[in-house]
C-alpha positions as CSV (number, residue, x, y, z in Angstrom):
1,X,-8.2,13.5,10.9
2,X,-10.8,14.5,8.6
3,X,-8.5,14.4,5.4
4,X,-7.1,11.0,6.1
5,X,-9.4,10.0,3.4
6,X,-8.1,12.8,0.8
7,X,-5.8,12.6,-2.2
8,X,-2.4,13.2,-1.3
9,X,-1.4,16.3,-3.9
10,X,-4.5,15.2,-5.8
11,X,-3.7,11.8,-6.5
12,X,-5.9,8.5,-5.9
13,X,-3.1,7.9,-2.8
14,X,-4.8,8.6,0.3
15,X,-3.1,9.5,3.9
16,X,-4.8,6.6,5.3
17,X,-3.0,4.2,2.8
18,X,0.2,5.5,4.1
19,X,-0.6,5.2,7.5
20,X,-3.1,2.0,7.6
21,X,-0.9,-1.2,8.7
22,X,-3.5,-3.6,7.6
23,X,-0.8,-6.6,8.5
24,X,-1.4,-5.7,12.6
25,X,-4.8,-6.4,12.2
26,X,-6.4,-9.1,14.1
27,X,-7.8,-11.2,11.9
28,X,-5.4,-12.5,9.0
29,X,-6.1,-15.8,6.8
30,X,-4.2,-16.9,3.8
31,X,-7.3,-18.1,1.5
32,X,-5.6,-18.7,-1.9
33,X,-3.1,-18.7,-4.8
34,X,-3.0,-17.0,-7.4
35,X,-0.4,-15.9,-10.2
36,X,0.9,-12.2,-10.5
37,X,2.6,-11.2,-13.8
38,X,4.3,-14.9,-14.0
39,X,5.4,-14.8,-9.7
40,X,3.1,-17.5,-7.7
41,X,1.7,-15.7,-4.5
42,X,-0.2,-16.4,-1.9
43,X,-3.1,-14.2,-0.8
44,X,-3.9,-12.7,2.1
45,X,-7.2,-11.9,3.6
46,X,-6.8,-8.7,6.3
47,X,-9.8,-8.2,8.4
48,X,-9.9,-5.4,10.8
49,X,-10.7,-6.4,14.5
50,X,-12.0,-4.2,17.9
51,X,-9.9,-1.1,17.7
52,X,-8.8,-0.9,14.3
53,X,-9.5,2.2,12.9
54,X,-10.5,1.8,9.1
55,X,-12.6,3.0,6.5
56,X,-12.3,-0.8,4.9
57,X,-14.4,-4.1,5.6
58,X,-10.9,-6.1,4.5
59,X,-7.7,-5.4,2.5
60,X,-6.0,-9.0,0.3
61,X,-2.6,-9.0,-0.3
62,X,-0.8,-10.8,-2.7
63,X,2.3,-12.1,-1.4
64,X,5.2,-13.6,-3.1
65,X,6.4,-15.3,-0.9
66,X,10.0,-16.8,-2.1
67,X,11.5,-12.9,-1.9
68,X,8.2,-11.7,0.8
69,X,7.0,-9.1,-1.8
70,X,3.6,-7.4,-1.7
71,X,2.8,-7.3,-5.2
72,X,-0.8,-6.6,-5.2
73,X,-3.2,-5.0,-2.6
74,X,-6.8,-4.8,-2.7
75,X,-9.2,-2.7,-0.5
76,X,-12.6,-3.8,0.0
77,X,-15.6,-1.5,1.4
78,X,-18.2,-2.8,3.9
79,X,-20.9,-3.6,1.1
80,X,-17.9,-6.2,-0.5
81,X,-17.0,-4.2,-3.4
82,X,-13.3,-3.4,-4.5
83,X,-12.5,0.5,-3.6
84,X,-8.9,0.2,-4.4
85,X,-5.5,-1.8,-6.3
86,X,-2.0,-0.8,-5.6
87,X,0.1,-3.2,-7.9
88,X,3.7,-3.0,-7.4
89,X,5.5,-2.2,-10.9
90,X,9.1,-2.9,-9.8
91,X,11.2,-5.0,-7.2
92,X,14.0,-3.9,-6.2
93,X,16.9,-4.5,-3.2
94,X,17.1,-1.7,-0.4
95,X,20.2,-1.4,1.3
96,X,20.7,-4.6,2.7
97,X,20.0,-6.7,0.3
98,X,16.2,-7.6,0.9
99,X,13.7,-7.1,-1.8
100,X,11.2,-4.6,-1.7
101,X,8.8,-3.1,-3.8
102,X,10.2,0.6,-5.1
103,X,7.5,1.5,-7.8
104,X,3.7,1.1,-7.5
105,X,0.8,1.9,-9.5
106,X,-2.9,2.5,-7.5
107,X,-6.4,2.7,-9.1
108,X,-9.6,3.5,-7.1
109,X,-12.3,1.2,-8.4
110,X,-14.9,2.9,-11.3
111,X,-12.0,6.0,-11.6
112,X,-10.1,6.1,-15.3
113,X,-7.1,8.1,-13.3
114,X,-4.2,5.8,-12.1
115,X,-1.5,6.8,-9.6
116,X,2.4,6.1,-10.5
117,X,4.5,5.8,-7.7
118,X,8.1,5.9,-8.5
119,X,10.7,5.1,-5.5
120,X,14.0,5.0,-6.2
121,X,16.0,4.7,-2.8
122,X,15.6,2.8,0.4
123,X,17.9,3.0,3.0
124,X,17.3,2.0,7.4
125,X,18.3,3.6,9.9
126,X,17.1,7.6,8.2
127,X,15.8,10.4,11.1
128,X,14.1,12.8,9.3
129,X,12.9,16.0,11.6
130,X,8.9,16.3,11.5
131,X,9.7,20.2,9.3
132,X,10.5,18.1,6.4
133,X,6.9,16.6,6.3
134,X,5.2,20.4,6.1
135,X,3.2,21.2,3.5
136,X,5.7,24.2,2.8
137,X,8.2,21.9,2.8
138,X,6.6,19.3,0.4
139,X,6.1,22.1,-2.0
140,X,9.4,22.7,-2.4
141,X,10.6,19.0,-3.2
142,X,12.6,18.6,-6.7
């Protein structure tokens, strides 16, 4: 639990922005529009209620919302100020035919470093065993 808040293999990705589901939260409010490289969204405050573990005061999303794509994400600390952007670099359709974002690039707010993430695949209905997420494991991805 104490690493949640690390780097995942040094980058600016933490565990918690895997594992956070900011949409559950209890509070949600669209509360604007805004344009994102040429796509109208609307955006999406996130506020967490009673119960919801996080190290953020409130998380917006930028949703378009013809193909309900995330295309931007910002996380906000308790004192208002911006801690991190995830903009989504590519769209593209998973296995049946639904659009998701496959490539994203994340920037912690007053860092020069930025975090590519390149996906490539998405397919439903995957098991994976819980050995494939060791760190020995990991290490040995191509």
């Amino acid at each position: 639990a104490a690493k949640m808040k690390d780097g995942i293999f040094g980058s600016d990705l933490s565990y918690d922005d895997l594992a956070e589901n900011f949409f559950a939260w209890g509070n949600q409010a669209i509360v604007g529009t805004e344009t994102v490289d040429r796509v109208p969204c609307q955006i999406l405050e996130s506020k967490p209620g009673k119960g919801d573990g996080t190290g953020y005061a409130k998380v917006r999303s930028w949703i378009d919302t013809k193909r309900m794509v995330t295309l931007r994400v910002e996380k906000y600390t308790d004192s208002g100020k911006l801690a991190k952007r995830i903009d989504t670099t590519r769209v593209s359709k998973d296995d049946t035919g639904r659009s998701i974002g496959s490539s994203f690039s994340l920037q912690r707010s007053g860092q020069d470093s930025v975090t590519e993430i390149e996906g490539s695949n998405s397919k439903h209905g995957m098991t994976f065993p819980a050995t494939d997420f060791t760190p020995e494991a990991l290490r040995t991805l191509k």
